[in-house]
C-alpha positions in Angstrom: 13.9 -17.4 -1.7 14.4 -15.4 -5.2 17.1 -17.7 -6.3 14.6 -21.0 -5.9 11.4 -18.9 -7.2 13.6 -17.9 -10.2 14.6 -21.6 -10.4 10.8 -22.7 -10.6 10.1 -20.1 -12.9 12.8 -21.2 -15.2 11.8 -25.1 -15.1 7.9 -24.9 -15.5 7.3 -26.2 -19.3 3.8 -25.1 -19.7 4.1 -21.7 -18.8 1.3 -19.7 -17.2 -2.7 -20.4 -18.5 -4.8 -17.2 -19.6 -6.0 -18.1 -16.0 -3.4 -17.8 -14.2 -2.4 -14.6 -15.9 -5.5 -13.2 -15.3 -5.3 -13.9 -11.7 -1.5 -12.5 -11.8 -3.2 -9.3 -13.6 -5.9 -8.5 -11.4 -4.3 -9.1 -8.3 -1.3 -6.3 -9.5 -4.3 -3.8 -10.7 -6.3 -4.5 -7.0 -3.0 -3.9 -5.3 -2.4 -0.7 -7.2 -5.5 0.8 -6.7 -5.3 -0.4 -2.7 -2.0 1.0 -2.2 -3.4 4.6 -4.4 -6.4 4.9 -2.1 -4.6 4.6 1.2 -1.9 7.2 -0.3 -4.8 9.3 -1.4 -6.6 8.9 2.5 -3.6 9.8 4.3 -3.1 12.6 2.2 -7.0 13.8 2.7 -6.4 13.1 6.8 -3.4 15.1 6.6 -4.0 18.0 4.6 -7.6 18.3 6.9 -5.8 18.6 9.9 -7.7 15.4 11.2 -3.6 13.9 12.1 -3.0 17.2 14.1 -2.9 16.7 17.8 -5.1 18.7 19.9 -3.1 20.5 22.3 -4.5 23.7 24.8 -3.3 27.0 23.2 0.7 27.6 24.3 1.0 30.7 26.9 -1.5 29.7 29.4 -1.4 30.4 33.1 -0.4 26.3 33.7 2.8 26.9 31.8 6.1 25.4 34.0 
């Protein structure tokens, strides 16, 4: 798949438009800032406690 999208690369003449770069920009800055925020939520969640599981207290009478 690399090899062949290397090979189209290689063989386009015109080269990319101010378009298509533009596109190629903002879709690398929008995936940045997605991938930041869903780091930066799980960290939040985490360091909150909300990804603790709620378990009784350990010692009690129902112990096996």
């Amino acid at each position: 798949m690399l090899w062949v999208l290397s090979l189209f690369w290689q063989n386009m003449r015109d080269g990319i438009s101010g378009h298509g770069w533009a596109a190629y920009i903002i879709g690398g800055v929008l995936t940045l800032a997605l991938s930041i925020g869903l780091f930066m939520l799980t960290f939040h969640s985490a360091r909150h406690g909300y990804d603790d599981i709620d378990r009784p207290e350990d010692g009690g009478e129902h112990d096996i």
